[in-house]
C-alpha positions as CSV (number, residue, x, y, z in Angstrom):
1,X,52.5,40.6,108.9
2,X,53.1,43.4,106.0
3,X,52.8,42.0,102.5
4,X,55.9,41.7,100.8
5,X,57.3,42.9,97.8
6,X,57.3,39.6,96.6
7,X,54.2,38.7,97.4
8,X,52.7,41.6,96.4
9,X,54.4,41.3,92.7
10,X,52.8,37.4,93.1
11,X,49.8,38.5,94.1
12,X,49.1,40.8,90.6
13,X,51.4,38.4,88.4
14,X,48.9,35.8,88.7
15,X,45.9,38.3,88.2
16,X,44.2,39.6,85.1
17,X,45.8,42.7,86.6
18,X,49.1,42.3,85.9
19,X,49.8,44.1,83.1
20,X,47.4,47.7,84.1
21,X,50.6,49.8,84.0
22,X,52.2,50.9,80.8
23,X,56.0,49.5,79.9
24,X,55.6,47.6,83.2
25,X,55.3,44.0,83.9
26,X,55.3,40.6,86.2
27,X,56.3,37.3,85.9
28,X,56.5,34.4,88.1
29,X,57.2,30.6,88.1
30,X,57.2,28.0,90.7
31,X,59.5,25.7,89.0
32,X,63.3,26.2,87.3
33,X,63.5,26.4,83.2
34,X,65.5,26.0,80.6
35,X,67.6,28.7,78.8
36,X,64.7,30.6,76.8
37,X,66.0,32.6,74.1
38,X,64.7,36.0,73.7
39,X,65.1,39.6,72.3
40,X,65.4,42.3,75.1
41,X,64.3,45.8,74.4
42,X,66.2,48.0,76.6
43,X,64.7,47.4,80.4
44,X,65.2,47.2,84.0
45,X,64.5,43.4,85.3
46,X,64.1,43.1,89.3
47,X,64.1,39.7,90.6
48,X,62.0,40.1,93.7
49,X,62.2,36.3,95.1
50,X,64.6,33.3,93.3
51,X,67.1,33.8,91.1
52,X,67.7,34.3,87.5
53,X,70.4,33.6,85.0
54,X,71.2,35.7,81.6
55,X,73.6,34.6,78.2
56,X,74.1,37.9,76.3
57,X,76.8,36.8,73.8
58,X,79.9,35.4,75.3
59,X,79.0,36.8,79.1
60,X,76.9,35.0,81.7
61,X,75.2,37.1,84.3
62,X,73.1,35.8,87.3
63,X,71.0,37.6,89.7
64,X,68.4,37.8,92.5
65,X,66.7,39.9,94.4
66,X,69.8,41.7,95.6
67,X,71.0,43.0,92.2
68,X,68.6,44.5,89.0
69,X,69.9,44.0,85.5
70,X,69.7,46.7,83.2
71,X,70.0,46.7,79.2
72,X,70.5,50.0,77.3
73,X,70.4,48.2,73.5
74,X,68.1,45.9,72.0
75,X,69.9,42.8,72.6
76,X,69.2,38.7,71.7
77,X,69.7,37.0,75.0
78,X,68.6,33.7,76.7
79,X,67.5,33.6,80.3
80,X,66.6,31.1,82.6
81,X,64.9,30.7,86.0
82,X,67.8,28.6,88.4
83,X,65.8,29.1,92.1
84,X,61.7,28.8,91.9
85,X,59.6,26.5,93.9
86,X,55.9,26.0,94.5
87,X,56.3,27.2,98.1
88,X,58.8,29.9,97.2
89,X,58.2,31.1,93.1
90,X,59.9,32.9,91.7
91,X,58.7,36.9,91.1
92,X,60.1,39.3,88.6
93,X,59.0,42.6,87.8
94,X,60.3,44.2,84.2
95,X,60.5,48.1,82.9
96,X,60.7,49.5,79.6
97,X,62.5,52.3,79.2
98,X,60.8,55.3,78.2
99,X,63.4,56.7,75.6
100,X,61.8,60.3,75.7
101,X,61.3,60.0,79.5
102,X,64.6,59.1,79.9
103,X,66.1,62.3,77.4
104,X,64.3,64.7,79.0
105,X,65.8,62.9,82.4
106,X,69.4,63.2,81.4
107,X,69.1,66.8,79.9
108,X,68.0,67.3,83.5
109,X,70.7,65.5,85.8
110,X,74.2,66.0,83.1
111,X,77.1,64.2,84.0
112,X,80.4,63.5,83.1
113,X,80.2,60.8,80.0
114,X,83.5,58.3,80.1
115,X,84.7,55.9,76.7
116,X,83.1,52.4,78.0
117,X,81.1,51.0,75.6
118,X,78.9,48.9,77.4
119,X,75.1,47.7,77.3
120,X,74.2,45.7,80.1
121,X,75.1,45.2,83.4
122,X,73.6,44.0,86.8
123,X,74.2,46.2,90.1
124,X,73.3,46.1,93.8
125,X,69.5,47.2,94.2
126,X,69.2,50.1,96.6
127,X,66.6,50.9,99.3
128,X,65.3,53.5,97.2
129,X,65.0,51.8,94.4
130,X,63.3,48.8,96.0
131,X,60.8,51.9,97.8
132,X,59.8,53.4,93.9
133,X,58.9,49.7,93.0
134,X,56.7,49.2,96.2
135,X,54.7,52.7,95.1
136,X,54.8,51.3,91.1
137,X,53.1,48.2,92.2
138,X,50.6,49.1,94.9
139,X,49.5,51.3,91.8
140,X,47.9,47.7,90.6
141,X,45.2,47.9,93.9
142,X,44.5,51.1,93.0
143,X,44.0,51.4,89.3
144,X,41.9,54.5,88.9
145,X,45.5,56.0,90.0
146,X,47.7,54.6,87.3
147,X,47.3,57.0,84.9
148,X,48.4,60.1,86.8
149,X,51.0,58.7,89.3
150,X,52.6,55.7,87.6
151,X,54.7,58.1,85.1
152,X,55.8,60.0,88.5
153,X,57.3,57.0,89.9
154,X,58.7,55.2,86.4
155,X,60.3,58.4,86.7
156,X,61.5,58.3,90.0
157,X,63.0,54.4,89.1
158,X,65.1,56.2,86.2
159,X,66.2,58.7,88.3
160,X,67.7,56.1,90.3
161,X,69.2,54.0,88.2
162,X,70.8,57.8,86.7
163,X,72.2,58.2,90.3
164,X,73.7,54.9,90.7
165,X,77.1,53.1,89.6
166,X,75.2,52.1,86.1
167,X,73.8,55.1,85.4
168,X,76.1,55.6,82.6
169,X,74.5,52.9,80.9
170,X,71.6,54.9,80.4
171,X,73.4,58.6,79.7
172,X,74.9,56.8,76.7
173,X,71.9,55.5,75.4
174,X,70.7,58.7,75.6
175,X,72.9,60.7,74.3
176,X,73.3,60.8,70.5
177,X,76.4,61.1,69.8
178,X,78.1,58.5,72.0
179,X,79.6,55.1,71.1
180,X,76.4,53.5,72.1
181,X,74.0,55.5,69.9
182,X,76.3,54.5,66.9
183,X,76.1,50.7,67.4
184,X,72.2,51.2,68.0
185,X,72.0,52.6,64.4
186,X,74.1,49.1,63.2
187,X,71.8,47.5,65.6
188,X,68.4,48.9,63.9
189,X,70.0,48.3,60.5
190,X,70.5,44.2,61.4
191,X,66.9,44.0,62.6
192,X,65.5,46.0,59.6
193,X,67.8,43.3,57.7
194,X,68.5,40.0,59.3
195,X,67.7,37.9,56.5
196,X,69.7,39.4,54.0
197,X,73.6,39.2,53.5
198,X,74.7,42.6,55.2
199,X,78.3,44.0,54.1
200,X,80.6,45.2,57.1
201,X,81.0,48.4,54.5
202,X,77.3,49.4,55.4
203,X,77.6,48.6,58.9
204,X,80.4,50.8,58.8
205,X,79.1,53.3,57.3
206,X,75.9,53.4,59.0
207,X,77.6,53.5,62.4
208,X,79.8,55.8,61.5
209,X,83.0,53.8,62.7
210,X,85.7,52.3,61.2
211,X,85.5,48.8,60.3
212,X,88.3,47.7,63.4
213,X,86.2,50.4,65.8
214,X,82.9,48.9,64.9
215,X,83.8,45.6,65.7
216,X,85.4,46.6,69.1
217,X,82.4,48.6,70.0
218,X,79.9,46.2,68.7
219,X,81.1,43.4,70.9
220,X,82.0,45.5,73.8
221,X,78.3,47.0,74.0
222,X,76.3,43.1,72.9
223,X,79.4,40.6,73.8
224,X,79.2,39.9,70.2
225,X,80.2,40.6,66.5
226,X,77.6,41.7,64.4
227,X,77.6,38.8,62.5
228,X,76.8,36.7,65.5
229,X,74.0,38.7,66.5
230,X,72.3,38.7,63.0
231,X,72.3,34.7,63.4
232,X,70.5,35.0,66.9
233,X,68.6,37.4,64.7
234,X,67.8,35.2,62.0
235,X,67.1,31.9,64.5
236,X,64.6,33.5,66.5
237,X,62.5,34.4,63.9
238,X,62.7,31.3,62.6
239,X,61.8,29.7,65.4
240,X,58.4,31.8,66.0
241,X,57.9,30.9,62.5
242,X,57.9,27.3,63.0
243,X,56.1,27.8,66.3
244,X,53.4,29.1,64.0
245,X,53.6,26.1,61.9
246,X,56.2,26.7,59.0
247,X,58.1,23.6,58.1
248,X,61.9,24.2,58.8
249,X,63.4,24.2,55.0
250,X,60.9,27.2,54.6
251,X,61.7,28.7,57.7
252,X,65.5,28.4,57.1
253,X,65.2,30.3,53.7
254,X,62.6,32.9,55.0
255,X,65.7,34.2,57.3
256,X,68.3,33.9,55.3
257,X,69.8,30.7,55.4
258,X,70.9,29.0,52.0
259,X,71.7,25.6,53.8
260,X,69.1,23.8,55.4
261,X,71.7,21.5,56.7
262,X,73.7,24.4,58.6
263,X,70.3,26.2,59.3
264,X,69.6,22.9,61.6
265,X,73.2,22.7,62.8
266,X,72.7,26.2,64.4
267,X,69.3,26.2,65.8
268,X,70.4,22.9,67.8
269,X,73.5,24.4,68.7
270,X,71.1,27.4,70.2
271,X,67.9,26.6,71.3
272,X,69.3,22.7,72.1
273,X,66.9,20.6,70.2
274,X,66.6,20.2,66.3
275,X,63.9,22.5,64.9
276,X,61.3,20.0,64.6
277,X,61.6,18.6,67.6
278,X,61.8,22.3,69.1
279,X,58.9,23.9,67.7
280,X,56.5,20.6,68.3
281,X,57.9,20.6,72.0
282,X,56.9,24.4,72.4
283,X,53.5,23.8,70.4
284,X,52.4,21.1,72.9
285,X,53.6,23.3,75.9
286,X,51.6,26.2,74.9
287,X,48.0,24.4,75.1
């Protein structure tokens, strides 16, 4: 019988293999998880067997190995495995998009841009697309090959995404002078400084928006305000920081926090345990 997709992607995410081809790489489980809290670079995620869900903000996305997902920003999300069994894991594969291979694409292929602002999305995989990440992966039995064809086909899997329904995810990103590109800049100005008090006025004067604009932009493109993504910001640095073994009243104030009472209120509310109790639990998982 033909190897699957699946069991191909299996096969390398559990090798010493798995991460031969640049911006490109696996995962798999054989058991559901929690909600795990993370920072997404803008990608392409394929869920080749189970099922995954996604919190970005106030939205909720699930998808399998029917639909991709697709982000265009950097974006604080948490994500969690909901179908994985020993006899069935579960197998993703993830891209990062190539923002210079993905310019040159849209100079290439110009279309119509329309007003959305939006960041991320999931949409029905096609056959073609589903063929381009065969030939990606198969690249991983032949690794001698990587360097000359894998760029072909990571172009190949843009292309697609370019031709399909959220394609325009990507043109905005790419474009500099859309509504995208001007919540990016507020974007990179919140990660350069998450642990300082930001004013809306530089925000709004970074983006180039009005204060109402920015707002309704921001939150259309990350399903949040700027203010909430500078706490998921702040709390997932602070968690890697106590991960690393700072105690929590010094990891509150290294983000930003003035209150190491309200600092602990929040990380419960987000990652679901009290920091402590959080960081020890993820210590004693990682040995």
């Amino acid at each position: 019988m033909p190897e699957t997709l699946a069991d191909l992607a299996y096969r390398h995410a559990i090798s010493t293999c798995r991460d031969l081809i640049p911006r490109v790489s696996l995962h798999a489980a054989q058991e559901t998880s929690w909600p795990i809290p993370t920072l997404y670079s803008p990608m392409l995620g394929m869920v080749l067997r189970g099922s995954k869900r996604v919190t970005i903000g106030e939205r909720t996305l699930s998808y399998n190995a029917d639909h991709y997902f697709i982000a265009s920003i950097d974006v604080p999300a948490a994500s969690a495995i909901v179908e994985a069994s020993p006899e069935a894991p579960y197998v993703a594969a993830r891209l990062i998009i190539d923002q210079d291979m993905l310019a040159d694409l849209v100079v290439d292929i110009p279309t119509e841009m329309d007003g959305r602002t939006e960041a991320f999305a999931i949409e029905a995989v096609t056959p073609e697309l589903l063929d381009a990440w065969r030939r990606m992966l198969q690249l991983l039995d032949a690794p001698e090959e990587i360097a000359t064809l894998a760029p072909l086909v990571e172009r190949e899997i843009l292309f697609r995404i370019l031709q399909g329904p959220q394609g325009r995810l990507l043109r905005q990103a790419a474009r500099a002078d859309s509504r995208i590109a001007q919540v990016r800049h507020a974007i990179a100005y919140l990660r350069a400084n998450f642990a300082r008090s930001v004013r809306i006025e530089d925000l709004v004067e970074i983006a180039g928006m009005s204060a109402a604009t920015l707002h309704r932009q921001f939150r259309a493109a990350t399903a949040m305000s700027p203010l909430q993504y500078q706490k998921a910001l702040r709390l997932q640095e602070a968690r890697r920081r106590l991960v690393a073994d700072a105690d929590a009243v010094s990891a509150a104030y290294a983000v930003g926090y003035e209150s190491a009472s309200q600092f602990s209120r929040e990380y419960t509310r987000m990652f679901g345990r009290p920091p402590g109790r959080d960081a020890a639990r993820l210590r004693a998982s990682a040995k």
